[in-house]
C-alpha positions as CSV (number, residue, x, y, z in Angstrom):
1,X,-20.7,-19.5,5.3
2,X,-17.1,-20.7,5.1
3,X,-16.2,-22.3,8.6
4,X,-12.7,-21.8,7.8
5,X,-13.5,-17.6,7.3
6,X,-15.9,-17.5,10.4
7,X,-13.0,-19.1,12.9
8,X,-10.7,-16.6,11.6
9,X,-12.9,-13.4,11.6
10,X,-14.4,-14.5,15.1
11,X,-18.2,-14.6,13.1
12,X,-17.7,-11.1,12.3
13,X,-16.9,-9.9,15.9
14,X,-13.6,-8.5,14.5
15,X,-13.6,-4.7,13.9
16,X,-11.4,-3.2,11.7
17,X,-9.9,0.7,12.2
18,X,-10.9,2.8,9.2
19,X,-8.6,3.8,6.7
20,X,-7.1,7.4,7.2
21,X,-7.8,10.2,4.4
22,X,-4.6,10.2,2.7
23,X,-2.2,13.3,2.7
24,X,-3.8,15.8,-0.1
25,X,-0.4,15.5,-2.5
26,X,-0.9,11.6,-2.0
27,X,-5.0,12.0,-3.3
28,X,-3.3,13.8,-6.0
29,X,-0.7,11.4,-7.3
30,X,-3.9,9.0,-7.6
31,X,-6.7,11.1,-8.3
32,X,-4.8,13.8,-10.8
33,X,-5.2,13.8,-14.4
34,X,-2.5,15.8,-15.3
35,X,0.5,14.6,-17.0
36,X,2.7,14.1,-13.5
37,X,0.1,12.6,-12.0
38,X,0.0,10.0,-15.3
39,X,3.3,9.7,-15.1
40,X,3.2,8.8,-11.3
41,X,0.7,6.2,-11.8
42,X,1.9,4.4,-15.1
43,X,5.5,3.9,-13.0
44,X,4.2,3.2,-10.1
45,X,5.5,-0.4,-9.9
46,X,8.7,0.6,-10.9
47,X,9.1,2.7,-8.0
48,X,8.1,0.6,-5.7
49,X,10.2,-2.2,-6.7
50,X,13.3,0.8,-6.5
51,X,12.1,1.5,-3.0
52,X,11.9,-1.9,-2.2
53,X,15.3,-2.9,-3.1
54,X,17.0,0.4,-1.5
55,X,15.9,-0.7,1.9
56,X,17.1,-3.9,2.0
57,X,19.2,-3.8,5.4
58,X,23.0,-5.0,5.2
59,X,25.4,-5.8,7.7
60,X,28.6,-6.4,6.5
61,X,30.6,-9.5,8.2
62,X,33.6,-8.8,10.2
């Protein structure tokens, strides 16, 4: 095994919280397969890069 992996992971003595069930609507956007759903997860991308650029924090200079 990869010594730089095992002195990172502590040889596997690291545990790891499991992942929480999504909210349902959220398992739909992904899951869905009608045409919202589609919609939601050919744009995806493109809202996240919106999202990502709407909370960029600004303080304006005095």
């Amino acid at each position: 095994m990869d010594d730089h992996f095992e002195a990172y992971y502590k040889k596997g003595n690291i545990v790891l919280p499991l992942i929480r069930k999504p909210p349902l609507y959220l398992s739909y956007l992904f899951m869905g397969n009608n045409s919202l759903y589609r919609a939601f997860r050919t744009n995806i991308r493109v809202y996240n890069y919106t999202f990502a650029f709407i909370l960029v924090k600004y303080k304006k200079d005095i």
